[in-house]
C-alpha positions in Angstrom: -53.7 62.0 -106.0 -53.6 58.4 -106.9 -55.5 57.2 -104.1 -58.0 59.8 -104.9 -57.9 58.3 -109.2 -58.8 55.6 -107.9 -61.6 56.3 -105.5 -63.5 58.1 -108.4 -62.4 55.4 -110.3 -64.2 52.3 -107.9 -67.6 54.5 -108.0 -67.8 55.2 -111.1 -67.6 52.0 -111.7 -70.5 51.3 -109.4 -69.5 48.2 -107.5 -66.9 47.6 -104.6 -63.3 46.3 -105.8 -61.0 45.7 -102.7 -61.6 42.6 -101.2 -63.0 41.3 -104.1 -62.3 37.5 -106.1 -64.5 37.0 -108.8 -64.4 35.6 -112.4 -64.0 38.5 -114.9 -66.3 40.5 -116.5 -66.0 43.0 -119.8 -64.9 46.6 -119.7 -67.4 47.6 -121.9 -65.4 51.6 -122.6 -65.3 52.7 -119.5 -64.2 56.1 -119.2 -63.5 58.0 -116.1 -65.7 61.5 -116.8 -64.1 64.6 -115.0 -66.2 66.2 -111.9 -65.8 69.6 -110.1 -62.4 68.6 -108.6 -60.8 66.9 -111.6 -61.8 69.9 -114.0 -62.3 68.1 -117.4 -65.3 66.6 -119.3 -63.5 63.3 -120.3 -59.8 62.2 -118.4 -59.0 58.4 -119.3 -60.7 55.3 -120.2 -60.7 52.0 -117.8 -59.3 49.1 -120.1 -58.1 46.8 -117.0 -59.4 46.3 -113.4 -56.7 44.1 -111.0 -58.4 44.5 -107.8 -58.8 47.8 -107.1 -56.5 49.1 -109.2 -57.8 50.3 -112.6 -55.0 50.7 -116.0 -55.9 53.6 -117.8 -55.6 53.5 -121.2 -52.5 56.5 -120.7 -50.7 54.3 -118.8 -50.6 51.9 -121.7 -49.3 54.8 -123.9 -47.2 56.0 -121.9 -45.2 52.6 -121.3 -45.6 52.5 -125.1 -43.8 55.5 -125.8 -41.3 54.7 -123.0 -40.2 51.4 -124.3 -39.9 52.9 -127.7 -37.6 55.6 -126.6 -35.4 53.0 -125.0 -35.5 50.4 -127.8 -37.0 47.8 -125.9 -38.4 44.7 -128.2 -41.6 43.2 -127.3 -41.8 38.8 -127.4 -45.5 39.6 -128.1 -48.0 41.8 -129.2 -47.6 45.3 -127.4 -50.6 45.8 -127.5 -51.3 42.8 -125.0 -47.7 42.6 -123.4 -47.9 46.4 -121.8 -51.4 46.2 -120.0 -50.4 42.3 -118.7 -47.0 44.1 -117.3 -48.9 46.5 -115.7 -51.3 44.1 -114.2 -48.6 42.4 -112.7 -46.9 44.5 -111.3 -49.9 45.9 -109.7 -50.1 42.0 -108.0 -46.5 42.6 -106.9 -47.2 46.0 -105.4 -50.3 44.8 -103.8 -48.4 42.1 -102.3 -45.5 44.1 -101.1 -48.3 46.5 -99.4 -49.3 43.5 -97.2 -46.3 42.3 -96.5 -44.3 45.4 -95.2 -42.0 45.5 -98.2 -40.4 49.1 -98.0 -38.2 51.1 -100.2 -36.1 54.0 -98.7 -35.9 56.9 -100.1 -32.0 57.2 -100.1 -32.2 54.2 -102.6 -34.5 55.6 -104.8 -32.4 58.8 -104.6 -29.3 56.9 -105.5 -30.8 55.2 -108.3 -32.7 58.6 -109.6 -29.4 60.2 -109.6 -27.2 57.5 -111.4 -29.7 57.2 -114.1 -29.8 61.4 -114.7 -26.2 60.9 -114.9 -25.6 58.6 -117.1 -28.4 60.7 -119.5 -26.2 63.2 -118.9 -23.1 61.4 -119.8 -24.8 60.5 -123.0 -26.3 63.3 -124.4 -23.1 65.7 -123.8 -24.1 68.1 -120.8 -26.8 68.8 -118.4 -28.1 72.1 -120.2 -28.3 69.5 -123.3 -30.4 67.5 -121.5 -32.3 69.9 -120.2 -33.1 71.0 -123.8 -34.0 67.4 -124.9 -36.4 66.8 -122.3 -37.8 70.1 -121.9 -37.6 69.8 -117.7 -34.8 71.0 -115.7 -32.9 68.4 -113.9 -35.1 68.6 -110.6 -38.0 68.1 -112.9 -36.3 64.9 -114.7 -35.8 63.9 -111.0 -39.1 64.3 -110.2 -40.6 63.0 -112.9 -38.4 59.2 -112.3 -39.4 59.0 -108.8 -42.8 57.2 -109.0 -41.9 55.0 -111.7 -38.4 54.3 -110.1 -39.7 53.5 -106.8 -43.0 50.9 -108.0 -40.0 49.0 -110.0 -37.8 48.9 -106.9 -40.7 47.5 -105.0 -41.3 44.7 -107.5 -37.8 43.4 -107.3 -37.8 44.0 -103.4 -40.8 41.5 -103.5 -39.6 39.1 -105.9 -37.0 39.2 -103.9 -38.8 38.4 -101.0 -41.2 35.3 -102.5 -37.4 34.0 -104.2 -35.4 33.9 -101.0 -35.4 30.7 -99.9 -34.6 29.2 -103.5 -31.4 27.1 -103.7 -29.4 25.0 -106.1 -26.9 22.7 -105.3 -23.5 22.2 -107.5 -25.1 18.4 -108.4 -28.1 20.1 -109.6 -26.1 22.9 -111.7 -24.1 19.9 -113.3 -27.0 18.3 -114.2 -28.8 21.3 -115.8 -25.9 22.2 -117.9 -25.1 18.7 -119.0 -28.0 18.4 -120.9 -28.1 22.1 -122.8 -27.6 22.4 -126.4 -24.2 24.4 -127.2 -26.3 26.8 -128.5 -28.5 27.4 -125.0 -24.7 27.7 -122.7 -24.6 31.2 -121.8 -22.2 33.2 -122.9 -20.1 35.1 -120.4 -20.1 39.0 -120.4 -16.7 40.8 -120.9 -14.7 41.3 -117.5 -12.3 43.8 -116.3 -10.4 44.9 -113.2 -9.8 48.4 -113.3 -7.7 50.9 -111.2 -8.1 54.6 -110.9 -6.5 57.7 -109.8 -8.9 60.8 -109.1 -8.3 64.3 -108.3 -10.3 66.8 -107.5 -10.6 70.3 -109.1 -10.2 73.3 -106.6 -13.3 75.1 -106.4 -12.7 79.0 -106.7 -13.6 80.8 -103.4 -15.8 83.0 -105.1 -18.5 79.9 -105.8 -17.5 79.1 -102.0 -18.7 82.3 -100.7 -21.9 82.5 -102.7 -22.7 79.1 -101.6 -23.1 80.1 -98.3 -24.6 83.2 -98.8 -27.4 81.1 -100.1 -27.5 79.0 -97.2 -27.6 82.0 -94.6 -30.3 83.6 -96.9 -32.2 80.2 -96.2 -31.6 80.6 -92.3 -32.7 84.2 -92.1 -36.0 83.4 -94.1 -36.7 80.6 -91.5 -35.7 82.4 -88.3 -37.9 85.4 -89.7 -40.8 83.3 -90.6 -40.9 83.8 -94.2 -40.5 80.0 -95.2 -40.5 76.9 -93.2 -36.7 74.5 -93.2 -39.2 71.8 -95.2 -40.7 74.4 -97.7 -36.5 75.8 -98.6 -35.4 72.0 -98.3 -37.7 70.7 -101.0 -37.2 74.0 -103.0 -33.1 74.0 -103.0 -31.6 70.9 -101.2 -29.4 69.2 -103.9 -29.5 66.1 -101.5 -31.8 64.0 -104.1 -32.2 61.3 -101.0 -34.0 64.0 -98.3 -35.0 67.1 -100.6 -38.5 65.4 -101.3 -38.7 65.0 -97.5 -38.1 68.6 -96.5 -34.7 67.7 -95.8 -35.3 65.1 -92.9 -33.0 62.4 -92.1 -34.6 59.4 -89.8 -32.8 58.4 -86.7 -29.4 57.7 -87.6 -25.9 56.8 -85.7 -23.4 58.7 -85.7 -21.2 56.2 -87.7 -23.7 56.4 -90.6 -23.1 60.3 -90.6 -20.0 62.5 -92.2 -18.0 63.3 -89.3 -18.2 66.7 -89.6 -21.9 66.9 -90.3 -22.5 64.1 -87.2 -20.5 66.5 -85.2 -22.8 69.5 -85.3 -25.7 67.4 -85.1 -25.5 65.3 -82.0 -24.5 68.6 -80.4 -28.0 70.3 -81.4 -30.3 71.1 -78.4 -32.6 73.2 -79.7 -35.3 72.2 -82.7 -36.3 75.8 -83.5 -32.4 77.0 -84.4 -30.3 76.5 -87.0 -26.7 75.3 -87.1 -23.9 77.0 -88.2 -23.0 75.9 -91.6 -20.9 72.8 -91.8 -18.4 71.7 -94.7 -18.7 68.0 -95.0 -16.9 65.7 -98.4 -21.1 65.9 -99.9 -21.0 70.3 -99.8 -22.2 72.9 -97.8 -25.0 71.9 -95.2 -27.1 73.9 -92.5 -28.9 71.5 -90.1 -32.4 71.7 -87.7 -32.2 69.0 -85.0 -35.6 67.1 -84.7 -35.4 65.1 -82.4 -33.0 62.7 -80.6 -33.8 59.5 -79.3 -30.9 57.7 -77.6 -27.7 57.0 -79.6 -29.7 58.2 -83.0 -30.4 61.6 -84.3 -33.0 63.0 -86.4 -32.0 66.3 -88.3 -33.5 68.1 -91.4 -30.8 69.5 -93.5 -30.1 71.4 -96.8 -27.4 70.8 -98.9 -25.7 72.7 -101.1 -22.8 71.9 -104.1 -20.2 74.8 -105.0 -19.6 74.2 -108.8 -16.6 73.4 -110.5 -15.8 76.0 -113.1 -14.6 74.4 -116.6 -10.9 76.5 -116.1 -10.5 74.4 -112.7 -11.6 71.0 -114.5 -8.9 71.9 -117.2 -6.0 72.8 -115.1 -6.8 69.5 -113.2 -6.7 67.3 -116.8 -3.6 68.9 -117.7 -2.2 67.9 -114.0 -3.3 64.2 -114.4 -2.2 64.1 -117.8 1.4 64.8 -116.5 0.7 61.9 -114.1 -0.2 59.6 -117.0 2.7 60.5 -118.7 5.5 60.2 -115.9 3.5 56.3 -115.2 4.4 55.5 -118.9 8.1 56.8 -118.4 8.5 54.2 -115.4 9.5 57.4 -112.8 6.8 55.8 -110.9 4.2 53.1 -110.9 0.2 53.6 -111.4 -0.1 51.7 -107.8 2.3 54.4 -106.1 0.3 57.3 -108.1 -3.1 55.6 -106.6 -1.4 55.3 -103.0 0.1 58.8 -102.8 -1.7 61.0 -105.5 -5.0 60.1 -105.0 -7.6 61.7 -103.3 -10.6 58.7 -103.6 -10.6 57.3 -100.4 -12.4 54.3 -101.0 -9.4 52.6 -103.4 -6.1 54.5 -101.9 -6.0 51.7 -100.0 -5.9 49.3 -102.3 -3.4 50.3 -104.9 -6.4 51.9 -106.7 -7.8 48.9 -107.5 -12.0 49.1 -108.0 -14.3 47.5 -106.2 -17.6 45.7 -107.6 -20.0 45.5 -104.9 -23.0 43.1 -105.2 -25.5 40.9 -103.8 -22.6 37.9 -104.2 -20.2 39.8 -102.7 -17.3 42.3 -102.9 -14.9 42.0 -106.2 -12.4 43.4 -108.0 -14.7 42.3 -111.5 -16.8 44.5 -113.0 -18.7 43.9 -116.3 -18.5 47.2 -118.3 -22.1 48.0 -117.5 -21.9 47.8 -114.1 -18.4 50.3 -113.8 -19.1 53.7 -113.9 -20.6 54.9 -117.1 -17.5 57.4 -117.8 -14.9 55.1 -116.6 -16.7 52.0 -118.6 -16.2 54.3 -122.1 -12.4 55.0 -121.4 -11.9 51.0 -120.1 -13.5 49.4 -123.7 -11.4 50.5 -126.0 -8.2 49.7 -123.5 -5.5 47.2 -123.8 -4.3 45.7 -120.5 -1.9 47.4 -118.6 -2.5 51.0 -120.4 -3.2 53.9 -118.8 -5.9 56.2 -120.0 -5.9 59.7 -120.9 -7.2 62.1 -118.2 -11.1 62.5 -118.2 -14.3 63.8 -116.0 -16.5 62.2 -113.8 -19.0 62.4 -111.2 -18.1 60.7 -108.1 -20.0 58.1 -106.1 -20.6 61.1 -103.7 -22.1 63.7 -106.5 -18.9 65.4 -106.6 -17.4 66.7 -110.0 -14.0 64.6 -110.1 -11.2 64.0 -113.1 -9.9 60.7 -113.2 -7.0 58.3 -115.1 -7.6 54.3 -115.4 -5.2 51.4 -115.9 -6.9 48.8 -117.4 -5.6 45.9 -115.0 -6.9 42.6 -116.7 -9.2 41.7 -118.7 -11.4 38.7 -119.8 -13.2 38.9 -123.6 -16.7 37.2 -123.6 -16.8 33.9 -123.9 -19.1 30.5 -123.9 -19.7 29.5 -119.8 -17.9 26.5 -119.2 -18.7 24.5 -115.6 -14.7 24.3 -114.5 -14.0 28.2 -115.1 -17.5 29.9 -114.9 -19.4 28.2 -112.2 -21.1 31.2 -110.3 -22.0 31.8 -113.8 -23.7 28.4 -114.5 -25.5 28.5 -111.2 -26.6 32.1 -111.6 -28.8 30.8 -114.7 -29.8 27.7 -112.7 -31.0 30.2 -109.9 -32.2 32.7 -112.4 -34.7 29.4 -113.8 -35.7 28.5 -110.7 -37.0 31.8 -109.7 -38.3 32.7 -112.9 -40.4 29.3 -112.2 -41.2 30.3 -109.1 -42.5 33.9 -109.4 -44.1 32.8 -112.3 -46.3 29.9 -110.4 -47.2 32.5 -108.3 -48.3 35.1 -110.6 -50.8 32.4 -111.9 -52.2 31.7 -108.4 -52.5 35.4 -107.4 -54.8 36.3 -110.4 -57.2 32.8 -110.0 -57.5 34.7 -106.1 -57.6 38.6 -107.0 -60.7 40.3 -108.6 -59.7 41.2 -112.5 -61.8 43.1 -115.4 -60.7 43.2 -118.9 -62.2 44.8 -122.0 -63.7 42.9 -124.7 -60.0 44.3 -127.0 -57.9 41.8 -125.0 -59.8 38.5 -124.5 -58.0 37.1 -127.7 -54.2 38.2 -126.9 -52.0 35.3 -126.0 -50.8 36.1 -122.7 -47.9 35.4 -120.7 -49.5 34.2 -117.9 -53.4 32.2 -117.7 -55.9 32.9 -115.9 -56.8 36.9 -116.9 -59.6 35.6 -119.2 -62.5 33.2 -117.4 
C-alpha cells in the first residue's frame, strides 16, 4: 500500500523523482486527489518531497499527536522539527535499502511486545488498555509494527555509518579536562538485583481447551477450510512469526526449544501436521516446510494457557512465606534462588540478574533498563531487602510471580574519570557519532532530490542544505 501512495503520489506530481538530485523547488499545496482505487475526492496534501518519498501532511499530525501523548519537548519549532525528522529518516531508510540493512522480524516482535507490556504494566491491566486505546492487543500490536520497525532500521544504519568510530583513553582525558562542571554527566542510578520466580500452576481445564483449539486449527487445515498461514496470522500468540503465517526461517536445532526442535527435525511430510508439542513458550502444532541440511523451516502456531487470578494468588501467598522465612535467617535469598527457583537463566547464579548489552554482559542495570515490574519494586528498596511478592511477565511471555533482593546499589552521581570511565567515553563516543551522522546527513541532502513548500523555507533547521 505504501509503494502504491507513492506511485500515485510521483504522477500526480508530474515529473520523475527516484534517481533524481536537483536544487529544490516549492510545493505549491499539493494534494494527492483520490481515484477509482483510493475511493475519496481529497486524501492528503504533499508538504515535503525527499527523493521519492513524499510527507503527507498526516504524517506530520500524527508524529504531532504522538509526541504529545508521550510528553516529548521539541528544541525547536514543531512545526519545522517533525517534517525535518521525517525527512531524515527517510535518508536513513533510503540508505539502509541500498545497503542491505535488514531487521528481523523476531526483533521487532520482541520489541512490540516489551513496549505493549510495559503499557500494560502502567495503565493497570490489558482489558484497561484495551479500553484506552480502543484496539485489542493484536490491534495495538499491529498498529506498532511499521513505526517500530522504520525506527529499528534507522539505528541499524546509524549503526552501520558509526562503526568504525573510536576514542582512545588520551582522547577521553582530554575532552573531559576541559568541560565545565556543569557540562560532566551525571551518572544514572545503579543496581544489582536478584530474583526468585515461581510459576503459577495452570488449571487443567485451560490446558485442555488449549488444545482443543489447536486440534480445531488442524482439522480446518487437513479439511481444507483454512490454510496453516491464514489460522497462524489469525491465532498464533507468537508476536515474532504470527504476521508471517507462522513461518520460522532455517534454523538449528540449538536455536530451537528442545521439545519443539524434537518434533520438527523429525517432520517428513509438508502437507501434515504434528502432534501438538508442549514447549517452556505454550502449546505449539507445527507444518515442516522444508529442510535444508542441518536447518529446518517449519510454520507453527502457538498457543498460551492463561493463568487464572486464584493460581497467581496462591503462588503470592507461597513466595510471601519465602520472603518471610529469608528475613528470619532459616535460609538465605541465594539458597532460595538456587533451590526454589524455577528461572533458569539466574538459578545459576545465586539469582543474581543479568544486564545484557552492546558493552557486554553485567550484573548492573539502570532502573530503566530492568524489567518494568521488577524496576518499580527495586526503587523504593534499601539494600539487602527483600521485596514483597509481586507479578510479572517473563522474558519468555509467561505469566510469572516474583521476590527481589535489592543487592547494591549506586545513587546518581557527577561522572568522575577514575570511577566512571565507560561512562566518560560513552559521551566522547556518543559526540563523535553524533558528529559523524550528522556530517553525513548534510552531504546526503546536497546529493538527494528534495521539495519543500513555501510554509517551511523560513524554519531554522537542524540540519542545511533543505532550502537552495
Amino acid at each position: 500500500m505504501k509503494k502504491t501512495r507513492n506511485i500515485v503520489i510521483a504522477m500526480l506530481m508530474a515529473m520523475p523523482l527516484a534517481g533524481i538530485a536537483s536544487s529544490a523547488t516549492d510545493v505549491n499545496s499539493s494534494t494527492v486527489k483520490g481515484d477509482s482505487i483510493l475511493g475519496a475526492n481529497v486524501i492528503d496534501e504533499v508538504v515535503w518531497v525527499v527523493g521519492d518519498e513524499a510527507i503527507l501532511k498526516s504524517d506530520i499530525e500524527v508524529m504531532r499527536l504522538q509526541s504529545a501523548l508521550e510528553g516529548v519537548r521539541w528544541e525547536r519549532d514543531p512545526d519545522c522539527a517533525i517534517p525535518e525528522r521525517i525527512a531524515v529518516q527517510k535518508l536513513y531508510l533510503h540508505q539502509a535499502a541500498i545497503d542491505s540493512i535488514e531487521v528481523k522480524e523476531s526483533e521487532i516482535a520482541s520489541q512490540i511486545e516489551a513496549r505493549v507490556e510495559y503499557m500494560i504494566s502502567q495503565i493497570g491491566s490489558r482489558e484497561k488498555l484495551e479500553e484506552y486505546r480502543k484496539q485489542s492487543i493484536s490491534q495495538i500490536r499491529a498498529a506498532m509494527h511499521d513505526d517500530l520497525k522504520d525506527h529499528m532500521m534507522v539505528q541499524r544504519m546509524q549503526d552501520h555509518l558509526t562503526k568504525n568510530v573510536t576514542v582512545t583513553p588520551a582522547e577521553v582525558r582530554r575532552y573531559f579536562k576541559n568541560l565545565s562542571v556543569d557540562s560532566i554527566p551525571f551518572v544514572p542510578t545503579e543496581v544489582e538485583v536478584q530474583i526468585i520466580t515461581q510459576t503459577p500452576q495452570i488449571e487443567q481445564s485451560e490446558i485442555n481447551r488449549v488444545k482443543e483449539e489447536l486440534r480445531s486449527f488442524t482439522d480446518r487445515v487437513t479439511r481444507g477450510e483454512a490454510s496453516f498461514q491464514t489460522l497462524a496470522r489469525l491465532y498464533s500468540q507468537d508476536p515474532g512469526t504470527a504476521r508471517q503465517g507462522g513461518e520460522l526461517d532455517y534454523t538449528g536445532r540449538g536455536m530451537l526449544d528442545p521439545a519443539f526442535a524434537s518434533v520438527a527435525f523429525n517432520m517428513t511430510d509438508p502437507k501434515k501436521i504434528s502432534k501438538i508439542v508442549e514447549s517452556e513458550f505454550g502449546y505449539h502444532i507445527i507444518q515442516l516446510v522444508d529442510r535444508r541440511g542441518d536447518k529446518v523451516k517449519v510454520r507453527h502456531i502457538l498457543l498460551k494457557p492463561e493463568v487464572s487470578d486464584s493460581a497467581v494468588t496462591t503462588m503470592l501467598a507461597r513466595l510471601d512465606s519465602v520472603a518471610m522465612d529469608i528475613r528470619d535467617g532459616k535460609f538465605t535469598f541465594e539458597e532460595g534462588a538456587t533451590y526454589i527457583s524455577d528461572d533458569k537463566d539466574t538459578r545459576k547464579n545465586r539469582g543474581l540478574m543479568s544486564n545484557r548489552s552492546e558493552r557486554g554482559q553485567t550484573s548492573k542495570f539502570q532502573l530503566q533498563d530492568l524489567p518494568s515490574e521488577v524496576a518499580k519494586v527495586v526503587d523504593s528498596m534499601k539494600v539487602g531487602q527483600v521485596s514483597a511478592p509481586f507479578k510479572m511477565i517473563n522474558e519468555r511471555g509467561k505469566t510469572v510471580c516474583a521476590i527481589v533482593k535489592l543487592k547494591s546499589r549506586v545513587d546518581g552521581h557527577k561522572a568522575t574519570i577514575t570511577e566512571d570511565f565507560q561512562v566518560m567515553k560513552d559521551v566522547v563516543m556518543a559526540k563523535r557519532r553524533e558528529d559523524l551522522l550528522h556530517k553525513w546527513v548534510v552531504n546526503k541532502i546536497k546529493n538527494t532530490y528534495v521539495r519543500i513548500g513555501d510554509r517551511y523555507k523560513n524554519c531554522d533547521f537542524e540540519y542545511e542544505g533543505w532550502v537552495r
